[in-house]
N, C-alpha and C positions, 0 to 999 in steps of 0.2 A: 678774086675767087677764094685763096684763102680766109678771109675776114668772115666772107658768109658760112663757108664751112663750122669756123668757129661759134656764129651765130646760131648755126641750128644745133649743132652739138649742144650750146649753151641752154638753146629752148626748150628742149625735149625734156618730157617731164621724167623724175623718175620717182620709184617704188618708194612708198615711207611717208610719214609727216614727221617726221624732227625738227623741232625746233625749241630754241631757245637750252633747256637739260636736255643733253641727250639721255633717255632709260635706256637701258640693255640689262637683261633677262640673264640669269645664271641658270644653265640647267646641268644637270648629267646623271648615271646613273647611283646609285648607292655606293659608299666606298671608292670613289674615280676621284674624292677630294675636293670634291666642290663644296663643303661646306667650311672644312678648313681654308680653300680660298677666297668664300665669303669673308671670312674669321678676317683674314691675313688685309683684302682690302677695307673691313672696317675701318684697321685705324690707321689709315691715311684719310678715316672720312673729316668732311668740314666738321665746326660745330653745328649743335645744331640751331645755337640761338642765331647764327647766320641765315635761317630761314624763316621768321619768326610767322609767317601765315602760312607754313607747311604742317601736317600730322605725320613726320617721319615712324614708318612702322617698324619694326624688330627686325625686317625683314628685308626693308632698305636702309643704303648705304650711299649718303651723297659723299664727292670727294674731288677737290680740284685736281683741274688737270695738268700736267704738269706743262710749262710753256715759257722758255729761255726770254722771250720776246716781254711779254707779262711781267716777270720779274724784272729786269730791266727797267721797264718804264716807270714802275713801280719805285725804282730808287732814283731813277731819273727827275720824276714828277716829287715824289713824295708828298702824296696824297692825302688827305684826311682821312677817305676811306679807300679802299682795293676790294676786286673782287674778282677772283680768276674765275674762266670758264667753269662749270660743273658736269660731271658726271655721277644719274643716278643708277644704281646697280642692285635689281632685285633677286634676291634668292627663291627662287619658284620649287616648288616643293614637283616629285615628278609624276608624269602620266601611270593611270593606270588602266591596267583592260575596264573600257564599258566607260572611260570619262569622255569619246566623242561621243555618246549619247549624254552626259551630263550626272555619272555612277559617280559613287565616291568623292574621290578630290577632284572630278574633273574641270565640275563649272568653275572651282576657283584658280584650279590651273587656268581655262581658255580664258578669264576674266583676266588674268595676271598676264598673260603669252601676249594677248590683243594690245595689252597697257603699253607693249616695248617697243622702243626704234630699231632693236638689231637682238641678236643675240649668242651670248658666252656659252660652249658649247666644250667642257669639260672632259677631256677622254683621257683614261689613263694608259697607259704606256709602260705597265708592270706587270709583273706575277701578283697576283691577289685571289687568295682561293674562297677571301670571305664577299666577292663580288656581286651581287644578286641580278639574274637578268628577265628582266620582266616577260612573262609567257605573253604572247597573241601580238596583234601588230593593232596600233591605235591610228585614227585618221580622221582627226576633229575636223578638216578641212575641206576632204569630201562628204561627210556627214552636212556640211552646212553649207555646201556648194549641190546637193543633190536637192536638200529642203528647198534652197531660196530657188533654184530652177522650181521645182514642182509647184508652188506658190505663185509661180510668174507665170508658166506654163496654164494655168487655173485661170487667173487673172485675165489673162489674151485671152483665152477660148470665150471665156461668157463676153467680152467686149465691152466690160467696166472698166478699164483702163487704156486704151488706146497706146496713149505714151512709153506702157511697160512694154509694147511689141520693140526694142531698140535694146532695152534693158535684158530681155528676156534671152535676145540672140545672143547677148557679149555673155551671159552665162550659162549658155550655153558650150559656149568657146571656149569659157573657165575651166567648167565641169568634164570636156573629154579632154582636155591637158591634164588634169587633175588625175581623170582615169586613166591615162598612159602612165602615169607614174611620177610623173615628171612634177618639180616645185613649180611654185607662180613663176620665183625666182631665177629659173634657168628652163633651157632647151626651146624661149622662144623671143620674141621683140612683139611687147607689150605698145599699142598705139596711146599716145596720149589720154586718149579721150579712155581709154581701158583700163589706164595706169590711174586715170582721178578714181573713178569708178572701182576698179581693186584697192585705194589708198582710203576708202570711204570703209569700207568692210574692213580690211587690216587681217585676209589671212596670215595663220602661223606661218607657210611654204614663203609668203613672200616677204618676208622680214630675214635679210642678210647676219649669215653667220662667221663668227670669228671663232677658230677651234685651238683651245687652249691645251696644250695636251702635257698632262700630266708626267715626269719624269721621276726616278728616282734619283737622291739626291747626290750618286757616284756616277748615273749616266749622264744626269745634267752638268757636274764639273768636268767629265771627260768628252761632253759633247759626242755622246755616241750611244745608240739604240737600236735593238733591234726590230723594233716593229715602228719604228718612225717613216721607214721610206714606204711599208705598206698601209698607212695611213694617208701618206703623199699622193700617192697612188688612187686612192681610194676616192678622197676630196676633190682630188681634179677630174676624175672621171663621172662624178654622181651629184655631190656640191659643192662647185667651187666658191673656196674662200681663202684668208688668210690662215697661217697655223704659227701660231707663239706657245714653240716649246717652253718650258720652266719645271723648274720641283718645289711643289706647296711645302716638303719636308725641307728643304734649303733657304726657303723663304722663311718657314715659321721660325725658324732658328736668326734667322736675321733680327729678325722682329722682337724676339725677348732682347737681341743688345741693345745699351740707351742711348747709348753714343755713336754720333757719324764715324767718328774715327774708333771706336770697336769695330761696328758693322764694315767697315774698309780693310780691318787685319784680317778681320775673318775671312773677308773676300781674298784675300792678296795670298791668306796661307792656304787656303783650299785650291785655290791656281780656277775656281769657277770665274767667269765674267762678267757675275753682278746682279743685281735683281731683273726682274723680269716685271714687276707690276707695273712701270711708267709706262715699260711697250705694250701690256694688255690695255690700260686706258688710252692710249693714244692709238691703237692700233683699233679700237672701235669708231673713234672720231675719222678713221680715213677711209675705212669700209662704209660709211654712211655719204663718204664724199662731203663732209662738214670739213669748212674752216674757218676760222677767229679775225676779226675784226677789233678796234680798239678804240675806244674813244678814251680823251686824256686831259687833265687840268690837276691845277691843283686842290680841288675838293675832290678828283674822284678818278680812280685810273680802272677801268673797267674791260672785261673781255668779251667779246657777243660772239655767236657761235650763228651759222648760217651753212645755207648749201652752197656749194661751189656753184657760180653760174647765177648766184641772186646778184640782180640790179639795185642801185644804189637805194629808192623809192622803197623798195621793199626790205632793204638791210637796216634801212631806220625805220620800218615798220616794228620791228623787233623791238624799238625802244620805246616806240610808243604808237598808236595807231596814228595821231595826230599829224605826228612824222612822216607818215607814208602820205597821206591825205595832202596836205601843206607843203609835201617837197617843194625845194627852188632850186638847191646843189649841194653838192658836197666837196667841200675842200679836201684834197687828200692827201699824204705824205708816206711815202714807202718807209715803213720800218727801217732796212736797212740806211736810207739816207738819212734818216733821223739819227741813229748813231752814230754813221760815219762821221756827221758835219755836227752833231755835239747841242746839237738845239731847234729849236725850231724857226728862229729868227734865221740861223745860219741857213735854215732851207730854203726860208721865204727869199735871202738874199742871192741862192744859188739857182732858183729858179725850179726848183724842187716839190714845190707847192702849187698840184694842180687843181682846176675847179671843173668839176666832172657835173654832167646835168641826167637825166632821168633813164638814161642810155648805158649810163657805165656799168660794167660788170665789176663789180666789188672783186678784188682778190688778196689771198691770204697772207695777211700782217698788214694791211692796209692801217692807218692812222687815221681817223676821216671825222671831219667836223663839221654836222650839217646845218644847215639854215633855210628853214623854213614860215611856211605862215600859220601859224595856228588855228582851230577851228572857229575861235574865237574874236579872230581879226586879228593886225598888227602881226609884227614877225617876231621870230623863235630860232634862237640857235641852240646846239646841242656838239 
């Protein structure tokens, strides 16, 4: 009984397409600091000649994610080349009255909103009287959850489309969730078949949020605020998510030191506990329910990024379609046994080294070498 539990937990589709970069979206209001924590995760971005068929714009920011496991195998193997996971991190410029009709910045806000797998959600947690708060309430999502019903609605009555009577009902199901108030993202259980079908449109409500909230930089060393627990309060009541406290003014002062060990005095004299931007990237990748895989040699120690619950056929899809197509199995090696016993020979001899077929659920630090048959004939290992 437990096993199938696990299995349909594992089947059930959920919100998003992420894959391969995770994007997440920076938003917040004017003066909350969110461009200074653009600034601040710039430069931990990659280069960019690391992406050489990408047009990175001014506006994104790729940057590895940090991962103990990665580095490790990375000196273990010593590879020709390395490439950690990536996170991309767009600064989205923000809403204004009249952009769910398509005013102003709107259409390049919903174009840029739609692009993300999650989203960075900036609040500050200070006195600030240069704050500006925007008049009227926006709601790009019923705006285009009212359209695509009335268009489907249209569609069924004349009886040019038969098909869209299925279509029309589940948005109609969207649209009076939408009108209670309520995100894609919360207050119900999304079926399968609703979740492709909402993952095909990509509203803004149903892209999970991670709330960054803004400190100053004597409340963030003394770990104490007074509007943090009404924030708490707030997000678990209306949209739950994570919350990664930090001060962009603590960080930006890191960030001018050049050295690890300044940045370490600095930290050790303030009595603060440290930077905060590994746990805002890492803290996106667990809100997504993303986790890393790894394939390894010595030409190339590589990290791949996946949903929790992907089967092995479709985790080497990721590397190549071929892969998925041509499965036969995948050898696997738990990270941790890999270290412990010092090698991979020591695995193969400890019995350590299992061969999983089209059933396995990939899970997170797996080591996995697959073999396959190519589209081409003849077999293919990776």
């Amino acid at each position: 009984m437990p096993p199938k539990k696990k299995e349909a937990e594992a089947s059930r589709i959920l919100l998003g397409r992420p894959k391969g970069t995770l994007k997440m979206g920076l938003v917040g209001l004017p003066n909350v600091g969110k461009s200074t924590t653009f600034n601040l995760l710039c430069k931990q971005a990659v280069p960019a000649e690391n992406f050489p068929f990408c047009t990175i714009d001014p506006h994104e920011a790729r940057m590895s994610v940090p991962d103990e496991r990665f580095s490790w195998l990375a000196e273990y193997y010593k590879p020709k080349s390395e490439q950690s996971a990536t996170l991309a991190i767009f600064d989205i410029a923000g809403l204004v009255p009249g952009a769910a009709e398509g005013e102003g910045l709107g259409n390049a806000f919903l174009s840029h909103i739609q692009a993300v797998d999650g989203i960075y959600h900036v609040v500050r947690a200070f006195e600030d009287e240069d704050v500006i708060h925007t008049q009227g309430d926006v709601d790009p999502d019923m705006e285009r959850a009212r359209k695509r019903y009335e268009d489907l609605v249209k569609l069924t009555a004349r009886g040019q489309d038969k098909g869209k009577k299925a279509e029309c009902e589940m948005m109609k199901e969207i649209l009076d969730h939408l009108e209670s108030g309520k995100w894609i993202s919360s207050g119900r259980s999304w079926s399968n078949k609703e979740v492709e079908y909402l993952n095909d449109i990509q509203f803004l409500t149903a892209k999970p949020i991670v709330y960054l909230v803004n400190l100053s930089e004597h409340d963030f060393i003394r770990q104490k605020n007074k509007y943090l627990l009404k924030i708490h309060n707030w997000v678990k009541d209306n949209l739950p998510g994570p919350i990664v406290p930090y001060s962009a003014n603590f960080e930006a002062k890191l960030a001018e030191l050049e050295t690890p060990e300044e940045r370490n005095k600095y930290i050790t004299h303030s009595g603060a506990k440290g930077s905060q931007l590994d746990k805002i990237i890492n803290t996106g990748y667990e809100t997504l329910n993303l986790i890393h895989y790894f394939t390894c040699g010595k030409d190339e120690v590589k990290c791949w990024t996946i949903r929790a619950g992907t089967k092995a056929p479709q985790a080497a899809g990721i590397i190549h379609s071929d892969m998925e197509n041509g499965f036969i199995c995948a050898e696997v090696t738990k990270f941790e046994d890999l270290k412990e016993l010092g090698s991979e020979s020591a695995c193969k001899v400890a019995g350590k080294v299992a061969t999983k077929g089209k059933d396995y659920l990939v899970e997170n630090g797996d080591v996995l070498f697959f073999k396959f048959n190519p589209s081409g004939g003849g077999g293919g290992k990776k």
